[in-house]
C-alpha positions as CSV (number, residue, x, y, z in Angstrom):
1,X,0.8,-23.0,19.4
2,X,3.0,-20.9,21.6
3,X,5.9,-21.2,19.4
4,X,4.1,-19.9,16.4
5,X,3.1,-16.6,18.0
6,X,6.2,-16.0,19.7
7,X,7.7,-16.6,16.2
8,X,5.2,-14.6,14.5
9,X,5.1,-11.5,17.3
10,X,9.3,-11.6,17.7
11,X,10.8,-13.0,14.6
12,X,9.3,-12.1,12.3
13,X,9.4,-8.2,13.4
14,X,12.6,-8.5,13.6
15,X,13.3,-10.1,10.2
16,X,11.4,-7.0,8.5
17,X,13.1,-4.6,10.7
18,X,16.3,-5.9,9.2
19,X,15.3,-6.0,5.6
20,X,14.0,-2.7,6.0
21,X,17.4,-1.1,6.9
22,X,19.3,-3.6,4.8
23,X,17.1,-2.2,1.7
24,X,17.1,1.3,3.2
25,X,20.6,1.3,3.1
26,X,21.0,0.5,-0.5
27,X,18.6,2.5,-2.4
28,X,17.5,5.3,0.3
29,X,15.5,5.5,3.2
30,X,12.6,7.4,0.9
31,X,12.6,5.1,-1.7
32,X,12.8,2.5,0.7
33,X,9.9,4.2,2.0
34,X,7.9,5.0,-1.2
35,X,8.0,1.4,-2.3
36,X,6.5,0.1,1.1
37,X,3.4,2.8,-0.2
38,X,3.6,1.3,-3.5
39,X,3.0,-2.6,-2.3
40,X,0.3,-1.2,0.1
41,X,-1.4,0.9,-2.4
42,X,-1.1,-2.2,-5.3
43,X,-1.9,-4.5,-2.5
44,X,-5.0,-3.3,-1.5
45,X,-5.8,-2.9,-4.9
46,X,-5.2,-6.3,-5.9
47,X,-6.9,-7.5,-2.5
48,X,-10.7,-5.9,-3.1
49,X,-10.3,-7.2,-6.7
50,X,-10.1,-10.8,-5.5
51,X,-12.1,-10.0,-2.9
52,X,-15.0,-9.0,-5.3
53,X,-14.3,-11.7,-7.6
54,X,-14.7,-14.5,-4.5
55,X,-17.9,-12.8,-3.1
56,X,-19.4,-12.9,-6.8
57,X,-18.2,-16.3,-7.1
58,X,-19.9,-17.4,-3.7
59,X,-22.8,-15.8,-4.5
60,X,-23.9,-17.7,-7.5
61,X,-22.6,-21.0,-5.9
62,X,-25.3,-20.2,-2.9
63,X,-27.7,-19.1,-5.8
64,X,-27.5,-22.6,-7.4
65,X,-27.6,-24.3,-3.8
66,X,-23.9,-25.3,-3.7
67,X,-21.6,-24.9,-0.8
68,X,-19.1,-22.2,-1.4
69,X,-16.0,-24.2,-0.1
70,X,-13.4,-23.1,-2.3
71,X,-14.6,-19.2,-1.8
72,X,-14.6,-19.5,1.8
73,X,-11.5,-21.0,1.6
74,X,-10.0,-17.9,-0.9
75,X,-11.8,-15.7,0.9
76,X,-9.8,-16.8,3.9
77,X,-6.3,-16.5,1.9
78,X,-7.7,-12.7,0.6
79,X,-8.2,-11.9,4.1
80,X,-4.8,-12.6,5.3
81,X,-3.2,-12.0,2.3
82,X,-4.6,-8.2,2.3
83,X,-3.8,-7.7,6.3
84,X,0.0,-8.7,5.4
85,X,0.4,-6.4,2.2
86,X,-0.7,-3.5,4.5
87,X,1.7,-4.5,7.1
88,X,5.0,-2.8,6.3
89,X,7.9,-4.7,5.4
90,X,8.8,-6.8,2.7
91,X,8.3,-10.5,3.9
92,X,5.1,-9.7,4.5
93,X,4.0,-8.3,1.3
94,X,5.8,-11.2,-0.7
95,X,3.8,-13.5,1.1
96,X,0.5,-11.4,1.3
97,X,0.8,-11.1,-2.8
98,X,0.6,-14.9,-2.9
99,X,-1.9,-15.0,-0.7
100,X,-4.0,-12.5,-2.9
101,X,-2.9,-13.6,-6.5
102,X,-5.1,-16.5,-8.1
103,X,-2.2,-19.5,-8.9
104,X,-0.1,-19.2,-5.6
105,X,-3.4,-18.6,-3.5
106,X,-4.6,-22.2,-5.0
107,X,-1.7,-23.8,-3.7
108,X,-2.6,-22.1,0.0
109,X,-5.6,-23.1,0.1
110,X,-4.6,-27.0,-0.5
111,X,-2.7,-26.6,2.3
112,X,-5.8,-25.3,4.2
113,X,-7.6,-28.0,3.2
114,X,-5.5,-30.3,4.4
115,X,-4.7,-28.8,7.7
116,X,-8.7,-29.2,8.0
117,X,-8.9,-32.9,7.5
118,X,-6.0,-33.8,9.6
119,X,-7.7,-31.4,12.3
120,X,-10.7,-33.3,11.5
121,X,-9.2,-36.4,11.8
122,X,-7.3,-36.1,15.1
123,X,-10.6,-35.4,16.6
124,X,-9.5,-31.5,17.6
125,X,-12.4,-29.9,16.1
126,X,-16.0,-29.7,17.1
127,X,-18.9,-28.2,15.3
128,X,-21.7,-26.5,17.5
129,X,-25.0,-26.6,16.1
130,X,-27.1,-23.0,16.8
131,X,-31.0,-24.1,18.5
């Protein structure tokens, strides 16, 4: 678990750092600039839309008495995905876009699913049950 945050809180930085020069370098530092306020802009755009569209979605499955397991679960991805496209940098948008947009977000959120069951499986989760 350590890994992965020194990963995320070093390298990752980093990486964005130097595709932010690299790509400042070849069309401008203000275009450079005005496309990182174009992806947040579009990104938080295409965030509350999904957003709205999951929360409607849930909604009516807990209006019919159904568990909303796959709006949690894209409600999850929207979440992240939104927090990445307003980070700046380009890595993080690409991958916050796929978090946010319909087809790639499915794919995410089989891989959520089964990071769940083998959680589940191992025995590493526990559910507390309010009085």
């Amino acid at each position: 678990m350590y890994r992965i945050l020194i990963f995320i809180m070093i390298v990752i930085p980093a990486l964005e750092i130097w595709g932010l020069i690299t790509v400042g370098r070849v069309i401008g530092a203000w275009q450079t600039f005005g496309v990182l306020l174009l992806t947040g802009f579009i990104g938080a755009y295409l965030a509350r839309r999904e957003g709205k569209r999951v929360w409607a979605l849930a909604k009516l499955q807990m209006s019919q008495r159904q568990v909303p397991t796959q709006s949690i679960l894209d409600g999850i991805c929207i979440l992240a995905g939104g927090l990445l496209l307003l980070t700046p940098g380009f890595l993080t948008d690409l991958v916050g876009i796929l978090l946010v947009i319909p087809p790639s977000r499915a794919i995410f959120r089989l891989w959520l699913i089964v990071l769940i069951q083998k959680k589940f499986l191992r025995g590493g989760t526990r559910i507390f049950k309010g009085n």
